[in-house]
N, C-alpha and C positions, 0 to 999 in steps of 0.2 A: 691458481685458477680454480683447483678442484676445491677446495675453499670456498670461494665465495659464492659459485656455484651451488653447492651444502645449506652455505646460508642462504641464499635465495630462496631454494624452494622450499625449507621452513619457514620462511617468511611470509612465503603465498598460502602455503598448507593451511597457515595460523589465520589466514583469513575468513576463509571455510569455518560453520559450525558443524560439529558433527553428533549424529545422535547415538550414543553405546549401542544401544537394545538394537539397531537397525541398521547403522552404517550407513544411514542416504545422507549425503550433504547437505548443510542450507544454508543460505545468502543471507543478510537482511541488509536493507539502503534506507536512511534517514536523509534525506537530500530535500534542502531548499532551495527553489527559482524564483532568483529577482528579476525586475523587469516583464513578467510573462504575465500568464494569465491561461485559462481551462477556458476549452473551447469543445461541445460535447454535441456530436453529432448523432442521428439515429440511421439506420438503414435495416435491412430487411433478417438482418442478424440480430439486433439489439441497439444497444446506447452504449455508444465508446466516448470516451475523454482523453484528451490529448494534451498538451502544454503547447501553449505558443506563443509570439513576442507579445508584451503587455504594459501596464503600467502595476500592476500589484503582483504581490508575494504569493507564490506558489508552494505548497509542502507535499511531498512526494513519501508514499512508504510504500519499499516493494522488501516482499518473503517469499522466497523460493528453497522447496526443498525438492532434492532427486527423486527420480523412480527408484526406489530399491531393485536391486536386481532381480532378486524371485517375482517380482508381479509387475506384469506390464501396465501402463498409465495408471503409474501410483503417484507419482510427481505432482505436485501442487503450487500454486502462487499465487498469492494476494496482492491487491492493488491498493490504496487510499491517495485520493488525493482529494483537498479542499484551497482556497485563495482567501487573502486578504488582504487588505490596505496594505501598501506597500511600507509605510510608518508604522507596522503591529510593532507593539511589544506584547508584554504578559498579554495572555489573552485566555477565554476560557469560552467551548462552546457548547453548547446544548442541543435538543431535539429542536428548538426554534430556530435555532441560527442556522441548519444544516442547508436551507434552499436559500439561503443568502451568502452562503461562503461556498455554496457547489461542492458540496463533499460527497464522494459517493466512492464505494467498494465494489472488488472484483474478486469471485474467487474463482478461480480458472484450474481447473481440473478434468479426470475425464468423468464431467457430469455432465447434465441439462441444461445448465444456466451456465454461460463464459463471458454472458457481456456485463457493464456497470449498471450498478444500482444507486438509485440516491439514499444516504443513510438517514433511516425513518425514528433511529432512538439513540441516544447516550452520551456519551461526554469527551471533550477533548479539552486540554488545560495544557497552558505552557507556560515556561517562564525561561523570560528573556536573557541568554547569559554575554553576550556580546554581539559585536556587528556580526548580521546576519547569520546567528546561534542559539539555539533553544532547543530548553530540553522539553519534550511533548512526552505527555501521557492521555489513553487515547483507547476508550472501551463504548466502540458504536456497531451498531447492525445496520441492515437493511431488510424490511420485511416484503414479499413480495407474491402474487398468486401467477400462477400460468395457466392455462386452458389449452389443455389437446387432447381435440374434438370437442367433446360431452364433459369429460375431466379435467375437474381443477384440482390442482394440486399447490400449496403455502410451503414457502420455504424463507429461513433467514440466515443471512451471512451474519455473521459476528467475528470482529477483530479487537484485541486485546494485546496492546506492549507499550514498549515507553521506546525512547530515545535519544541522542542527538542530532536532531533536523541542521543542517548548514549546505552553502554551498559545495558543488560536485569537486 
């Protein structure tokens, strides 16, 4: 029993990336939803995006890393997620296609900005390896201004990795 017990929790460990220099853990999820569809509401906080039932193809990327111990709200996580025709295959998208496939980033920290942004530049490319399988690469921002009061102040999220997107 002590056994397999050993192996299990190397197994879960091995899930976890971990960064030398720091020691904080991080997640990442390539997950694709069929049948669904982004549905992205505003309220007095910002603009969130959700997943809900649909007829097209959903692609989800979430990155979470810890707070490191020594500094409090050092922890971070990103959001993308964009839709498409339920029959994608290869596919490649650009600054033009971003408000037709709804793609928009989140980077959620303890900063100013924690709601979605619709992505204003760069590129996302896939190539189809099986039913509901693809590997995405995928380097977009979001550029965006805020006003409080008198001051505006520009800021841009930027996301940059690859992966395998499939079902959960």
């Amino acid at each position: 029993m002590k056994r397999n017990s050993l192996l299990l929790s190397i197994i879960l460990m091995s899930c976890d990336k971990s960064d030398d220099a720091t020691g904080r853990k991080e997640s990442v999820e390539y997950i694709a939803h069929e049948n669904s569809a982004l549905e992205i509401s505003e309220n007095d906080f910002g603009t969130f995006v959700e997943v809900v039932d649909g007829d097209k193809l959903v692609f989800e990327y979430t990155f979470s890393r810890a707070s490191g111990p020594e500094l409090a709200d050092s922890g971070l996580d990103k959001y993308l997620y964009f839709e498409l025709a339920a029959n994608t295959g290869d596919f490649q998208l650009t600054t033009n296609d971003f408000d037709v496939s709804n793609t928009y980033l989140r980077h959620s920290c303890f900063c100013p900005v924690t709601d979605f942004r619709r992505a204003t530049s760069g590129e996302i490319t896939a190539q189809k390896l099986g039913n509901l399988k693809w590997n995405i690469s995928f380097d977009v921002a979001a550029d965006f201004n805020i006003n409080e009061g008198e001051e505006e102040f520009s800021e841009t999220i930027e996301f940059e990795d690859s992966g395998i997107f499939q079902l959960k």
